[in-house]
TORKOL-4160 file (C-alpha; in steps of 0.2 Angstrom, whole numbers, padded with zeros to 4 digits, m for minus):
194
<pt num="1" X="m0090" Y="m0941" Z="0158"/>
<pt num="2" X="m0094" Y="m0961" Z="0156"/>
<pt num="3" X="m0111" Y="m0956" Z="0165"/>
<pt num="4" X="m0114" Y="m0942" Z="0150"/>
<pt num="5" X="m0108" Y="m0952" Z="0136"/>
<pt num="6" X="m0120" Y="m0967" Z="0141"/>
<pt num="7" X="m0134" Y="m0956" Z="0144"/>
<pt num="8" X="m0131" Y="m0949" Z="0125"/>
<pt num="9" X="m0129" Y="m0965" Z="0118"/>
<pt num="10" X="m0145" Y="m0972" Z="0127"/>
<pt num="11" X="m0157" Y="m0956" Z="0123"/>
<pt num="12" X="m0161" Y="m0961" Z="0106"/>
<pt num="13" X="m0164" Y="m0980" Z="0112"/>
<pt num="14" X="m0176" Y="m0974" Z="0123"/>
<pt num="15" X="m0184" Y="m0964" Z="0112"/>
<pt num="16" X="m0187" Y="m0976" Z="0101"/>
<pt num="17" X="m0196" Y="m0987" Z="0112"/>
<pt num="18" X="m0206" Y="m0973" Z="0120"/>
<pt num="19" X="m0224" Y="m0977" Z="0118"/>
<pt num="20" X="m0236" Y="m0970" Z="0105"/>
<pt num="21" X="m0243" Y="m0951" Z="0110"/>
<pt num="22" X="m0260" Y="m0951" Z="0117"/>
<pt num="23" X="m0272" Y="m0939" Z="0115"/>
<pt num="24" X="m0287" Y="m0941" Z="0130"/>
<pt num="25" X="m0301" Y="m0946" Z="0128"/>
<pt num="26" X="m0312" Y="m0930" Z="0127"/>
<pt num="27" X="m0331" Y="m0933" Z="0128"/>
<pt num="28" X="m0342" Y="m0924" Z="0118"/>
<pt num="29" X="m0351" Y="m0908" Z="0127"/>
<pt num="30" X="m0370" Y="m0913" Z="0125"/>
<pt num="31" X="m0381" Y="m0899" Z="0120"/>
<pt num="32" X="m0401" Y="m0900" Z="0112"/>
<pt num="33" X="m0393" Y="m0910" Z="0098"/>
<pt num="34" X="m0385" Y="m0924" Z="0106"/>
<pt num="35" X="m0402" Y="m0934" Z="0112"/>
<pt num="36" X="m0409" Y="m0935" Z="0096"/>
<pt num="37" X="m0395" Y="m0940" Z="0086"/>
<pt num="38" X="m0395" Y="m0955" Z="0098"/>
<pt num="39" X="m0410" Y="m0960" Z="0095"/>
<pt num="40" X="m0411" Y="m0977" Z="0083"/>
<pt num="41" X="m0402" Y="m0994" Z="0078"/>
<pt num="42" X="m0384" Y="m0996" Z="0083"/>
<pt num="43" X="m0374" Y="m1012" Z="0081"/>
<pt num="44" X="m0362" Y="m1016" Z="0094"/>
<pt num="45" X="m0343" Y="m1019" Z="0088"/>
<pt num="46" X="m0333" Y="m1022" Z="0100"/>
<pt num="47" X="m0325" Y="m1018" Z="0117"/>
<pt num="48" X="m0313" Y="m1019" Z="0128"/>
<pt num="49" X="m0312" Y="m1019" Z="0150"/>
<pt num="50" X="m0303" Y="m1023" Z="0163"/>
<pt num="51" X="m0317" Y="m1026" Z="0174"/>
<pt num="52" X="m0323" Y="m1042" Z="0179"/>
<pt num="53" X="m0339" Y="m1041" Z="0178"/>
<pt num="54" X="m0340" Y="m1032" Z="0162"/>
<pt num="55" X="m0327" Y="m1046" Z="0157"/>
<pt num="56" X="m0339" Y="m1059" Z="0158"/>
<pt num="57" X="m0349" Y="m1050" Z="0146"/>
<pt num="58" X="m0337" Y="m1044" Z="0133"/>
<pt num="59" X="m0332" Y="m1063" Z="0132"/>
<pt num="60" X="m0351" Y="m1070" Z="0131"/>
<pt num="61" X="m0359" Y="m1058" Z="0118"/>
<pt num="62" X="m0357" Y="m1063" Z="0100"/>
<pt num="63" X="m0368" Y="m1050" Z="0092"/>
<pt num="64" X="m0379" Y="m1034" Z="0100"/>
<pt num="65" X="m0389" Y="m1023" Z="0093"/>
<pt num="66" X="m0400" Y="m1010" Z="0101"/>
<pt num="67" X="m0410" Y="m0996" Z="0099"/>
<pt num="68" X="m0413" Y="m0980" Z="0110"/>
<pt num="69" X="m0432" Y="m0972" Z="0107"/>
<pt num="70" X="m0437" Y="m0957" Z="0118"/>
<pt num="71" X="m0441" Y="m0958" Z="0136"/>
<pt num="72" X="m0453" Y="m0952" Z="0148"/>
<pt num="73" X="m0445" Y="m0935" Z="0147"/>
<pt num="74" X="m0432" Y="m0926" Z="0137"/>
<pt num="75" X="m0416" Y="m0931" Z="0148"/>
<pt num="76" X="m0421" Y="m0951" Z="0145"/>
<pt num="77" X="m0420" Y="m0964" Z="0133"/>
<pt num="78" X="m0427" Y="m0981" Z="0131"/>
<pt num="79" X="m0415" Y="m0996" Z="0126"/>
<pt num="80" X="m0420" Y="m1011" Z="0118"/>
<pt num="81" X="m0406" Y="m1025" Z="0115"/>
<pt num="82" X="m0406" Y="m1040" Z="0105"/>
<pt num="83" X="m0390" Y="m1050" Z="0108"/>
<pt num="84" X="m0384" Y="m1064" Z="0108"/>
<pt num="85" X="m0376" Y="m1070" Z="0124"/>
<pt num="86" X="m0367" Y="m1088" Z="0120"/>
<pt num="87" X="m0377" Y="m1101" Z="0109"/>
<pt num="88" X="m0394" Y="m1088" Z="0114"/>
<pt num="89" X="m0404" Y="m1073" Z="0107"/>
<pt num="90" X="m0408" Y="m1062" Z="0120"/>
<pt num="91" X="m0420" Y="m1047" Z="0120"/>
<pt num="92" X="m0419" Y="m1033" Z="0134"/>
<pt num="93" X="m0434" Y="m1019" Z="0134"/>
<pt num="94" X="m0434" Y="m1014" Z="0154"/>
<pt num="95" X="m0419" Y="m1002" Z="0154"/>
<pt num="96" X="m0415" Y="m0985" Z="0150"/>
<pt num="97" X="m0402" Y="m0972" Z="0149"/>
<pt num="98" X="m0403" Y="m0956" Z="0159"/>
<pt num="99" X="m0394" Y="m0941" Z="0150"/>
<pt num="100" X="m0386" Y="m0929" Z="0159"/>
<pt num="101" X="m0381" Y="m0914" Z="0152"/>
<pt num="102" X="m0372" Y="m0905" Z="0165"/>
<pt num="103" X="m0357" Y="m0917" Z="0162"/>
<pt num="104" X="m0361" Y="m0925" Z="0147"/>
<pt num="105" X="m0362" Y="m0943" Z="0154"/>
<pt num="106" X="m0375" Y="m0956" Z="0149"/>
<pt num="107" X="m0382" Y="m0967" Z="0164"/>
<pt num="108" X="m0387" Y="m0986" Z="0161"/>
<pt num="109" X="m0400" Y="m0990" Z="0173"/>
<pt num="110" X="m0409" Y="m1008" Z="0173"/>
<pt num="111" X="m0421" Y="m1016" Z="0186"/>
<pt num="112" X="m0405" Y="m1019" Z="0200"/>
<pt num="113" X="m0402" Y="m0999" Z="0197"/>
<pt num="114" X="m0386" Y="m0993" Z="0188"/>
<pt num="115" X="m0378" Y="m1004" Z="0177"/>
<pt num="116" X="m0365" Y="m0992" Z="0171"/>
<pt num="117" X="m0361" Y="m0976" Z="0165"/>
<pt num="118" X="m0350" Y="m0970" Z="0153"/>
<pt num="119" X="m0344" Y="m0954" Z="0143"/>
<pt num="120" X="m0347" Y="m0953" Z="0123"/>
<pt num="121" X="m0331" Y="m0951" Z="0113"/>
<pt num="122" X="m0336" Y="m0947" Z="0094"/>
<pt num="123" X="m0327" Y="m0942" Z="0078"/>
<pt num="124" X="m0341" Y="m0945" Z="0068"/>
<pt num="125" X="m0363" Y="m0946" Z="0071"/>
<pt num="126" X="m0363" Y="m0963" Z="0065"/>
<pt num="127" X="m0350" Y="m0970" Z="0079"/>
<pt num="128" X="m0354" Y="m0972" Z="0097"/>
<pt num="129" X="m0336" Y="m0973" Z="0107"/>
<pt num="130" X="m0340" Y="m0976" Z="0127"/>
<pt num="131" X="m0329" Y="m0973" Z="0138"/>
<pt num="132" X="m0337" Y="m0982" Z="0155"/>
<pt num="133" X="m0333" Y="m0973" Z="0170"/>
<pt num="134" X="m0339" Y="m0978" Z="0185"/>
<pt num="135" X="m0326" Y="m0993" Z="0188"/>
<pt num="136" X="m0308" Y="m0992" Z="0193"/>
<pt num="137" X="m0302" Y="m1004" Z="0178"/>
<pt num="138" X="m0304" Y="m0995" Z="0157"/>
<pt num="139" X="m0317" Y="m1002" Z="0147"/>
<pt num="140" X="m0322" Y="m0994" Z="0130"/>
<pt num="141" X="m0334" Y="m0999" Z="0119"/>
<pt num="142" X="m0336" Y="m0996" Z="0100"/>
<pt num="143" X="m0355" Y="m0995" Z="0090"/>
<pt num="144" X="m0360" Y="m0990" Z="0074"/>
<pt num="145" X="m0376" Y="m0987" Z="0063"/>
<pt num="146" X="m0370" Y="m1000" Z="0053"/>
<pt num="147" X="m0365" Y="m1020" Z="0057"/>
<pt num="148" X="m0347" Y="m1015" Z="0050"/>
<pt num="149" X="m0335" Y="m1000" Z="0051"/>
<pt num="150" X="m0325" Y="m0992" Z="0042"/>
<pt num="151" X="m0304" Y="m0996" Z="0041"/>
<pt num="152" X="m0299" Y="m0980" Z="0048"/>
<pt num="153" X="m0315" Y="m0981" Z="0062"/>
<pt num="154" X="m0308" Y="m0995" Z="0068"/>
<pt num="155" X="m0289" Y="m0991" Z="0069"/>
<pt num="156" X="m0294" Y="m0974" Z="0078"/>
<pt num="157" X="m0303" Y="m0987" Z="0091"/>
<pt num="158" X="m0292" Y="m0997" Z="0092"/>
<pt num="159" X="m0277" Y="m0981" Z="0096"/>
<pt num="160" X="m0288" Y="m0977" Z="0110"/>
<pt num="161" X="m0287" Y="m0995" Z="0116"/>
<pt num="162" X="m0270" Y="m0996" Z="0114"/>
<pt num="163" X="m0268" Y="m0979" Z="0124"/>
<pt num="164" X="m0277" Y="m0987" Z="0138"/>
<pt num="165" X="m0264" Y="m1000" Z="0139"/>
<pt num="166" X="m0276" Y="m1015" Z="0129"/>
<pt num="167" X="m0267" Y="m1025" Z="0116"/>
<pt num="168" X="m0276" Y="m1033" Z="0101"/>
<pt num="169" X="m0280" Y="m1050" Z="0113"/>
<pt num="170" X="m0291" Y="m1041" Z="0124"/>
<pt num="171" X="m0303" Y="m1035" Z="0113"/>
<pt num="172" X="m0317" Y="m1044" Z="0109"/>
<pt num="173" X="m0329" Y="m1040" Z="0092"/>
<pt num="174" X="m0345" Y="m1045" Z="0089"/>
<pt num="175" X="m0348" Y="m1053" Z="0072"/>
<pt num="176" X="m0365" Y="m1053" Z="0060"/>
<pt num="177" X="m0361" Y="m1070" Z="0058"/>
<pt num="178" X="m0368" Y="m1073" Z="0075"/>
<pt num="179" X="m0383" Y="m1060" Z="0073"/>
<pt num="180" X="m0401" Y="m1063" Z="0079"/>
<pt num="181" X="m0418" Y="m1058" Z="0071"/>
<pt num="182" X="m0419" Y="m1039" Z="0072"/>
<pt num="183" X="m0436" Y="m1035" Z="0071"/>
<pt num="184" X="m0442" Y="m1027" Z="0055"/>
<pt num="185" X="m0445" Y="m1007" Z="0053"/>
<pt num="186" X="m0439" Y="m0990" Z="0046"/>
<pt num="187" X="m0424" Y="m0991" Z="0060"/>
<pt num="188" X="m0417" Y="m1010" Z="0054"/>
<pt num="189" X="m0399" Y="m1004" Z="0047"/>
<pt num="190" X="m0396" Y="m1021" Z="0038"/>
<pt num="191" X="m0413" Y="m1030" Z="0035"/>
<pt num="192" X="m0406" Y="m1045" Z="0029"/>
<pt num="193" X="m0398" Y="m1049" Z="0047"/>
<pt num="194" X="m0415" Y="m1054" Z="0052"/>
């Protein structure tokens, strides 16, 4: 009876401190669309890992922004990316992302071979969510077209971190503040960045 009567009196307690429900993380299916509606400028917002190496990064860059052109062939795109890693402006032009449509995952492959691959996670054409994949640890990433998001683009980001266990401290955001000369063209987003 005293067993009963605590396990009443402690049910609504616990439910009250039951975490938030999560949905998964469901990737997007690619299909004949999906290359081309990557292909441009994005702006790197922020991110969040749990992997080392990845880490590093997150904590270095200041401000990203990179653009995917075609490739050699239809499942390929070329990534150039300007960032901004500490005090210096960086430009990357050597890598590529392999598509593969079978399972809908994108391939980051640089001169040491892959650098990471990830799922995409959308609500909108304008936002590029990564899931990364190929490590043990979660690490999600946020783009957009645009240096700034919306309110409620952010806070739906930011539910997915919290889902994988990411609180507000680790997650780092890139800032225009620190941006770098973007090089000037019909893909330039925010021309006045450069």
């Amino acid at each position: 009876m005293l067993a009963t009567l605590i396990l009443l009196l402690g049910l609504p307690l616990a439910l009250a401190t039951e975490p938030q429900s999560c949905a998964p993380l469901v990737p997007i299916t690619f299909n004949s669309s999906t290359v081309p509606q990557l292909l441009g400028q994005w702006f790197y917002i922020a991110g969040a890992s749990r992997y080392p190496p990845h880490l590093a990064e997150l904590r270095a860059v200041t401000f990203e922004a990179f653009s995917f052109s075609p490739g050699s062939h239809e499942d390929e795109l070329n990534i150039t990316e300007i960032i901004r890693m500490n005090e210096t402006c960086v430009v990357r032009n050597f890598s590529k992302i392999q598509v593969f449509q079978e399972n809908s995952t994108l391939v980051h492959v640089d001169d040491n071979g892959v650098a990471s691959t990830a799922r995409l996670i959308q609500s909108d054409k304008d936002l590029l969510i990564l899931n990364h994949i190929n490590i043990d640890s979660p690490n999600l990433s946020l783009s957009a077209r645009t240096p700034n998001v919306s309110k409620e683009h952010l806070e739906e980001f930011k539910a997915h971190l919290r889902c994988l266990g990411f609180t507000e401290q680790e997650v780092f955001h890139a800032s225009t503040e620190h941006a770098c000369p973007l090089p000037r063209g019909e893909d330039n987003a925010d021309p006045q960045l450069g």
